[in-house]
N, C-alpha and C positions, 0 to 999 in steps of 0.2 A: 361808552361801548362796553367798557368793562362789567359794569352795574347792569347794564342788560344780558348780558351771559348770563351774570348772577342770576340773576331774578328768570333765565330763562330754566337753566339750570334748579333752582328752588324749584317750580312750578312741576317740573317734571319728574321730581325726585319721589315724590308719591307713588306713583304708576311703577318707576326703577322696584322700590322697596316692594311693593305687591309682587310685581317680578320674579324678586328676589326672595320670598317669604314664600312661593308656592315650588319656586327649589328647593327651599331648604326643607319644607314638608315631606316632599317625595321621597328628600334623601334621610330625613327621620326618621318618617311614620310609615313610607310606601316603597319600600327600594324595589317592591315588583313590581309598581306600577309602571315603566315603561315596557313590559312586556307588549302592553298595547300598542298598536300602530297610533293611534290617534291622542292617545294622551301619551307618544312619543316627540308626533308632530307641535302638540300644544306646548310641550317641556323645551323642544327646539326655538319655538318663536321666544318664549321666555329667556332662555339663555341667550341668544339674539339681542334682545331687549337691552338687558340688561348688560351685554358687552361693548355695544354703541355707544359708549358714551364718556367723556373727557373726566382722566384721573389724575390728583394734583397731588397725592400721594408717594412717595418714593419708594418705587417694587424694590424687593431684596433680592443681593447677589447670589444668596441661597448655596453658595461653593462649600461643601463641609470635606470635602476630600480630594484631591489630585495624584496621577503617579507619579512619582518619583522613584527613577531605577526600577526597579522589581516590586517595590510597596505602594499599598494607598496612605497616604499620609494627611492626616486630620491636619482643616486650615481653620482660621477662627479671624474674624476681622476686629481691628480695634483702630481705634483714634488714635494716629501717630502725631497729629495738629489740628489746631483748629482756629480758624480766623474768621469773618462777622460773616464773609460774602460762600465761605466751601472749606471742609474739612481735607485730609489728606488721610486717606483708610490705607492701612497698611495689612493686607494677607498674612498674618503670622503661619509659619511653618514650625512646631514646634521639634518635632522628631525627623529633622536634615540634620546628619550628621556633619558634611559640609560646607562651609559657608555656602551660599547662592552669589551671585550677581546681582547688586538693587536695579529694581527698573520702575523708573517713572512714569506711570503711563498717564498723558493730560488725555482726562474725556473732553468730549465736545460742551459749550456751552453754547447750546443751541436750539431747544426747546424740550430736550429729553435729558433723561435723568443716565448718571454717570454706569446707571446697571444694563444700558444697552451695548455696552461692550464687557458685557457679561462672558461670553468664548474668548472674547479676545485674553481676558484675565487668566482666565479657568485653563487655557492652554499655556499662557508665558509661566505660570505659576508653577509648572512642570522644572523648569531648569530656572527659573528665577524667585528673591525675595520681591515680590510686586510693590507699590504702593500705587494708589489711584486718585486723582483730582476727584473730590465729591464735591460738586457746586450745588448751592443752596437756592431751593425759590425763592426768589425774589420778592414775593408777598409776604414772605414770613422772615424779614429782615426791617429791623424799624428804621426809619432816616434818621435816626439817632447816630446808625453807622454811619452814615455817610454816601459817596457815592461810591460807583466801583462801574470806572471805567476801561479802555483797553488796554489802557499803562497800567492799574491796578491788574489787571487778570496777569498780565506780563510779570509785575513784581512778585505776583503771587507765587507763580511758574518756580519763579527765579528762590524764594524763600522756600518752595519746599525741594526743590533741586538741592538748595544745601541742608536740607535737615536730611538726607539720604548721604552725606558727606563726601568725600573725594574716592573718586571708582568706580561711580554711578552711572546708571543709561538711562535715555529719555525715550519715548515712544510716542508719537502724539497724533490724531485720529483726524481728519476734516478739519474742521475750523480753529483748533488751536495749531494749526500747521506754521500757520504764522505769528502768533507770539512767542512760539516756543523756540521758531528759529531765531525773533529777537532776543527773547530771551538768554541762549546760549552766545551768539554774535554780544551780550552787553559783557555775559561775564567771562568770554573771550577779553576783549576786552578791557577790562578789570582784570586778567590772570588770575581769576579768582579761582584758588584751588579744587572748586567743588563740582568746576564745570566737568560734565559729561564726558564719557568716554565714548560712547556712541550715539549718536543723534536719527531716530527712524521715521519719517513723516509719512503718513498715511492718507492720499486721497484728499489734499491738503492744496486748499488755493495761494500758491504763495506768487501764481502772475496770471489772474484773470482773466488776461488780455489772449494767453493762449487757448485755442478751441472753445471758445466759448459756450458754456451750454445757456441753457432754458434760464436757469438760477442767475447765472450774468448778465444777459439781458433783458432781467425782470431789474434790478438794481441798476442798469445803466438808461432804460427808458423811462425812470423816474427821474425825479430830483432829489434831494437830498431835503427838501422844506417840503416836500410831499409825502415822503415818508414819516416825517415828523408830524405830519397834523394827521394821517391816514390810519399808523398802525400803534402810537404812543395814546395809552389811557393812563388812569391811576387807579393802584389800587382800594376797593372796597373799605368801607369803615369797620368790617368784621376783622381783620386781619391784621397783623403786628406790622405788617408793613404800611397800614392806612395809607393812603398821600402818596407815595413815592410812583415817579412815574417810570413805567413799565412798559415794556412788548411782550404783551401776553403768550403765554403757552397756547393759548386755544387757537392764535390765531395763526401761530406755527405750524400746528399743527393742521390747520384749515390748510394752509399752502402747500405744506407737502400730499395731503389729499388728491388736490387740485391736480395737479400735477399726471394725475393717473387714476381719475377717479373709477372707470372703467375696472380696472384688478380689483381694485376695493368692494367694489360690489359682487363681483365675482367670488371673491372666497368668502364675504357672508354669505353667499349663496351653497356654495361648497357648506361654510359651517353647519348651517342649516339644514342642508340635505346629509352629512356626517350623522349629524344627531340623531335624524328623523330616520333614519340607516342602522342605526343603533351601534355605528363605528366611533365611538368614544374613545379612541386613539387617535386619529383621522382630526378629528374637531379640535383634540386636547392641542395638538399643536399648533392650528390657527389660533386657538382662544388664547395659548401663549404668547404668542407672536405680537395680538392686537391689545394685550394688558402692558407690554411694554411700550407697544406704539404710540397707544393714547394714554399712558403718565407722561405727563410734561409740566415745564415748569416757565414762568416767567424771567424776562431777564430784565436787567434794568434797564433803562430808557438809554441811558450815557452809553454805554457797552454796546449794544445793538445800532445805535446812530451812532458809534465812532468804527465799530468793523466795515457797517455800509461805505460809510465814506474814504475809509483810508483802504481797506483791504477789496472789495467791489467795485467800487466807482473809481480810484484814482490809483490803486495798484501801488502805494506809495512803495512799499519795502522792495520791490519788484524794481522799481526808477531811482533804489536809492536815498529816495529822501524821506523815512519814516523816521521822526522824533521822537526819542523816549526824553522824558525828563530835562527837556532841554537841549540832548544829544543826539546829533545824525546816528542812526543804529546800522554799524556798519561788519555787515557780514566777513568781509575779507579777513576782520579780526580771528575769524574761528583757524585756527592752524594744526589743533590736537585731538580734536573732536570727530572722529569716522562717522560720514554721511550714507544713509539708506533712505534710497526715496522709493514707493512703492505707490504704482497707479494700476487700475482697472480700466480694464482694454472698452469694457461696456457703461465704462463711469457714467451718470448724466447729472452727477452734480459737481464735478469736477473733473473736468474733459483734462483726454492725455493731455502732457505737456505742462500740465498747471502745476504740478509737485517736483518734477524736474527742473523744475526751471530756478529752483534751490542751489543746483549744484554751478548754476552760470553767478552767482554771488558769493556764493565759497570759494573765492579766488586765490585763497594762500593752501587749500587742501591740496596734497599731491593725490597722483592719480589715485593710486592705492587703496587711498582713504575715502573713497568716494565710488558708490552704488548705487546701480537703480536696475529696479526689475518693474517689470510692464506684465500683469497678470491676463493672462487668456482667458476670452469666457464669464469674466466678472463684473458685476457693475458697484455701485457706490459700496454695498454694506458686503460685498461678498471679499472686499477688501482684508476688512476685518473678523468676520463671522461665518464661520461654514466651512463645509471640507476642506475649499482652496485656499481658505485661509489658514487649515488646521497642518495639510498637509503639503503645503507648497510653496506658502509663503509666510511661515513663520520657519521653517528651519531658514531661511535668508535673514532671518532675525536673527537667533540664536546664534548661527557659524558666524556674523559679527561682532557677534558681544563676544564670542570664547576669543576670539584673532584678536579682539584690542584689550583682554585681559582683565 
């Protein structure tokens, strides 16, 4: 399966570069030339062309400034870790006079790349020193490493929670909702000094079983050996990761498509008529929107068949019985940890209920410690990214991280 994208992909790559070679002309040699209507129209199916199509690429966070107080203050990213499977980028702030609050924020590993909570950063970065889960494609890691399954993404969690050392917040997006809860529940725990002051889960399936949308009973009318022979390839001989078997970003990406294919086609359509309009602001922001949609990245074959099974199909943390390491992972442990669970009222990748249902496993939290806000008006990404995200529901961030200090 893989090997034929490949080769679907080659085949096509010609016609992309022609594409892309009569844009870059225009904008060299002809920048009047759209004054035309028709070699407006022709310039629009080209940029068209050439947007449709799967990038395995990792877009940049591009943050070079945020305010702070009354100033802009220059940000600069660096490698605060680095392990075989996902780095830990850290936002330096150099001219904050005082300290920040660290905040962990786990991206999703899910078929896009850690820069799609790109606002979600760009705004915590405002009153916090950030750092970000960067997970790595999986194509481009050799099985030299190893494998890296749901208890590695977990241990991972957990090792860079304490490289931000004791005082720290965690924040975590969708699909690490749930190992991040185990996560802190291990080093609850352990009393390991590094655990988290605040714990924020976002849009996060941590019981399945509540409201189930479209995405849960895509994974409960399968099986769990049919997802393995359907959506698992290997990767290509080109690639450092040769051999190692995979669930491909394209096919991720195929499914979120699927899902709404109708919009899709729509705002190509909008792009295209933007262009041919000569509204090159209009466009600019669809063309943005669809360079980060379609970079996506492969994940490992272990990691993707152990979330199916443990966190979609059987709900284990949810009943209790999810094992780390040999050990039942048991929530009740977390007792100092302040809980924020935050759902969208329009979710349809994770219906109300499914992030709340956090707070019924936090059994030793007193009342205090424990929040949840239900956003009006929003569905999966508006969680994270956008006005309501900017203006509504991150100050329920922030006013917890200042309360727990």
């Amino acid at each position: 399966m893989y090997a034929a994208f490949q080769a679907f992909s080659d085949v096509m790559e010609p016609s992309r570069r022609v594409a892309r070679g009569m844009l870059e002309l225009r904008d060299r040699f002809f920048p009047d030339a759209d004054q035309n209507d028709w070699v407006r129209r022709f310039h629009a199916l080209c940029d068209g062309y050439t947007l449709a199509s799967v990038i395995s690429t990792r877009p940049v966070f591009d943050i070079k400034a945020v305010p702070v107080g009354n100033a802009m203050v220059p940000v600069r990213e660096e490698v605060a870790m680095s392990l075989p499977f996902g780095d830990l980028i850290h936002f330096a702030k150099d001219a904050v006079e005082m300290p920040q609050p660290k905040m962990l924020v786990v991206a999703p590993l899910s078929g896009h790349y850690a820069t799609l909570l790109r606002h979600t950063v760009e705004v915590l970065l405002r009153d916090h020193d950030v750092y970000v889960t960067d997970w790595r494609h999986a194509r481009e890691v050799p099985q030299s490493a190893g494998r890296f399954g749901l208890e590695d993404y977990t241990d991972y969690i957990i090792a860079f929670q304490r490289h931000l050392g004791p005082h720290g917040h965690l924040l975590a997006v969708c699909q690490p909702c749930v190992p991040a809860l185990a996560a802190v529940a291990i080093m609850a725990g352990e009393r390991d000094p590094c655990q988290p002051r605040t714990m924020t889960l976002m849009g996060g399936p941590i019981d399945v079983r509540e409201a189930p949308t479209v995405v849960n009973e895509l994974a409960r009318a399968n099986s769990f050996g049919w997802f393995e022979s359907n959506l698992i390839s290997r990767v290509p001989a080109r690639y450092p990761g040769a051999g190692r078997r995979v669930y491909p970003g394209f096919l991720q990406l195929t499914a979120f498509m699927s899902m709404n294919p109708g919009r899709h086609f729509e705002q190509f359509r909008r792009f295209y008529q933007a262009l041919a309009d000569g509204r090159e602001g209009d466009a600019a922001k669809i063309r943005d929107f669809y360079i980060e949609y379609f970079s996506v990245l492969d994940l490992t074959a272990e990691f993707y068949l152990e979330t199916i099974d443990r966190v979609f199909q059987r709900a284990l943390l949810a009943k209790g019985e999810l094992m780390h390491r040999g050990k039942r992972v048991d929530c009740g442990a977390i007792h100092r940890t302040a809980l924020l669970t935050v759902e969208g009222e329009r979710d349809d990748i994770c219906g109300v209920g499914q992030t709340a249902a956090a707070h019924l496993l936090c059994t030793s939290l007193r009342p205090h410690l424990k929040r949840h806000h239900l956003q009006p008006g929003v569905g999966h990404y508006g969680v994270f990214s956008g006005s309501k995200w900017e203006t509504q529901i991150y100050p329920q961030v922030r006013n917890l991280v200042l309360a727990m200090g």
